[in-house]
C-alpha positions as CSV (number, residue, x, y, z in Angstrom):
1,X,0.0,0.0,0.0
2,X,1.5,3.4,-0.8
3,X,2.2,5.9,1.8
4,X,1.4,8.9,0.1
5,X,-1.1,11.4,1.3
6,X,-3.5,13.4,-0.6
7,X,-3.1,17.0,-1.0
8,X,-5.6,18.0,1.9
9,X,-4.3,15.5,4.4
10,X,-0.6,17.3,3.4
11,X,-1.7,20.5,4.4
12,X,-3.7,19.8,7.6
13,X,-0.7,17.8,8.9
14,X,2.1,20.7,7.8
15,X,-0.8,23.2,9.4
16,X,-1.6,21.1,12.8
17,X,2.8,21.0,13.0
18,X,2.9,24.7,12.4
19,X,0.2,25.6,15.2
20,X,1.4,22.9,17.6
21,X,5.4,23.9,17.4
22,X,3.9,27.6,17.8
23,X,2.1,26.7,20.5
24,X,5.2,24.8,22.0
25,X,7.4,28.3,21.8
26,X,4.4,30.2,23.3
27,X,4.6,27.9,26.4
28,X,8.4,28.6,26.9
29,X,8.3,32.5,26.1
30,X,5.5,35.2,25.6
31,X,2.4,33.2,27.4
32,X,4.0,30.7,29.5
33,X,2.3,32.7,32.9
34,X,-0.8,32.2,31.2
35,X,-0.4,28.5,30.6
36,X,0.7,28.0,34.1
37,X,-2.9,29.4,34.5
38,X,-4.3,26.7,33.1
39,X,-2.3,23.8,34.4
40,X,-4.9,22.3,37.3
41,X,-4.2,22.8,40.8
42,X,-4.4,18.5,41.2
43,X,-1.5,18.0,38.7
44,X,1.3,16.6,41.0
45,X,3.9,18.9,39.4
46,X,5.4,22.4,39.7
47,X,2.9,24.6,37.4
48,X,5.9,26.0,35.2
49,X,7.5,23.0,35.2
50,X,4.2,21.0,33.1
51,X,4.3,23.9,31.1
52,X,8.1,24.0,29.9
53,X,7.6,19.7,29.5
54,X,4.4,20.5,27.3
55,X,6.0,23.3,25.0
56,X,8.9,21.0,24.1
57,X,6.3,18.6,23.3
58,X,4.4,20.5,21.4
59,X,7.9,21.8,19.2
60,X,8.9,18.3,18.8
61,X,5.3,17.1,17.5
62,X,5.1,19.8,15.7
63,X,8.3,20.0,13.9
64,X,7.9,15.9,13.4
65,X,4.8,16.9,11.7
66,X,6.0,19.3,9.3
67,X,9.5,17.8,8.6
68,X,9.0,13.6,9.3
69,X,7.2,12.7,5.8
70,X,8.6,9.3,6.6
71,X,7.1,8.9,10.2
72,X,3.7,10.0,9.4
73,X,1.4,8.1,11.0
74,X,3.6,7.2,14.4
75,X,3.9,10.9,14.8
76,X,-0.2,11.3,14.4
77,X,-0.3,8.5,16.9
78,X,1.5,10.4,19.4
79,X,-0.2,13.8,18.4
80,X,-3.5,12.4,19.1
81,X,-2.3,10.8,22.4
82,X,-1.3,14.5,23.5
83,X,-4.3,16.4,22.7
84,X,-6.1,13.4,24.6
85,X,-3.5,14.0,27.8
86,X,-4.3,17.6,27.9
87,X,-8.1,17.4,27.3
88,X,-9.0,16.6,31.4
89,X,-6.9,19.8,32.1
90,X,-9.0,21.9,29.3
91,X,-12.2,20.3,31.1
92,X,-10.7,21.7,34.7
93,X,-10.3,25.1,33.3
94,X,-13.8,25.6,31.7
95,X,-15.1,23.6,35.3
96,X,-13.0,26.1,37.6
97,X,-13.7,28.8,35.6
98,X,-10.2,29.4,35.5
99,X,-9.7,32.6,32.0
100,X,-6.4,32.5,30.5
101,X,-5.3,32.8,27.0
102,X,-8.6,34.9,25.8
103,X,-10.6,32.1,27.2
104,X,-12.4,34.3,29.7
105,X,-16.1,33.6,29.3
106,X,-17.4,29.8,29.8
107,X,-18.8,30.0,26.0
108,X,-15.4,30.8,24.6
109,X,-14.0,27.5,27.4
110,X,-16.9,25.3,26.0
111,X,-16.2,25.8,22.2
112,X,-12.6,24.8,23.0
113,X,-13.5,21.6,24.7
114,X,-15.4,21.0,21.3
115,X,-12.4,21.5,19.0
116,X,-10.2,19.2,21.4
117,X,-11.6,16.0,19.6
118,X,-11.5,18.1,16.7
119,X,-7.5,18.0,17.1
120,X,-7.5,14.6,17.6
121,X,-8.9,13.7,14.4
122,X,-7.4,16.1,12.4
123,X,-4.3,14.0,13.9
124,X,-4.8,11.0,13.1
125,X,-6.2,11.9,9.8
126,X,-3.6,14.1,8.0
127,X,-1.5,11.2,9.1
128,X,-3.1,8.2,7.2
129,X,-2.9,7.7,3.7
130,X,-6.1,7.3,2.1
131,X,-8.1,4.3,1.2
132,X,-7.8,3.4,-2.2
């Protein structure tokens, strides 16, 4: 079976790297106070701390996104894996109300938590070749 991807799938995963590795030098510059907002209070772990660990996630998904052609699919794996790992701490911030990031109003918390499975597929998808 070939392991080329359509032209969509190509540009959500080069896309999904892009934001993700973004994302990843947010956490370890400009908004990492406002991450260490959102980390929840039960996570066992200094606040800035998860949030360094997470931004060098994200830059190494991200960049294996973008770059690791090759590696498609075990790099969606893990992808998904981490957008599933950070969803309970998405669902303690809209619970506790907690605003950081521009997510200051429970509507603008909610439609997050609704885009969080969005990520996952988007993940998994851009990642697969497609059925033939």
């Amino acid at each position: 079976m070939s392991t080329r991807t359509s032209i969509p799938r190509t540009i959500a995963r080069v896309t999904l790297g892009g934001v993700l590795a973004f994302a990843g030098v947010t956490h370890l510059t400009s908004a990492r106070e406002s991450f260490q907002a959102q980390v929840p209070e039960w996570v066992p772990l200094p606040k800035d701390t998860v949030v360094l660990a997470s931004g060098v996630v994200e830059i190494a998904l991200g960049s294996g996104l973008v770059l690791l052609g090759g590696h498609q699919r075990g790099i969606g794996n893990l992808a998904a894996l981490f957008f599933t790992a950070i969803f309970p701490g998405n669902i303690s911030q809209f619970v506790t109300k907690t605003s950081a990031l521009g997510l200051d109003t429970d509507r603008k918390r909610a439609v997050r938590l609704v885009f969080q499975p969005l990520l996952v597929a988007v993940a998994l998808w851009s990642t697969r070749a497609p059925k033939r």
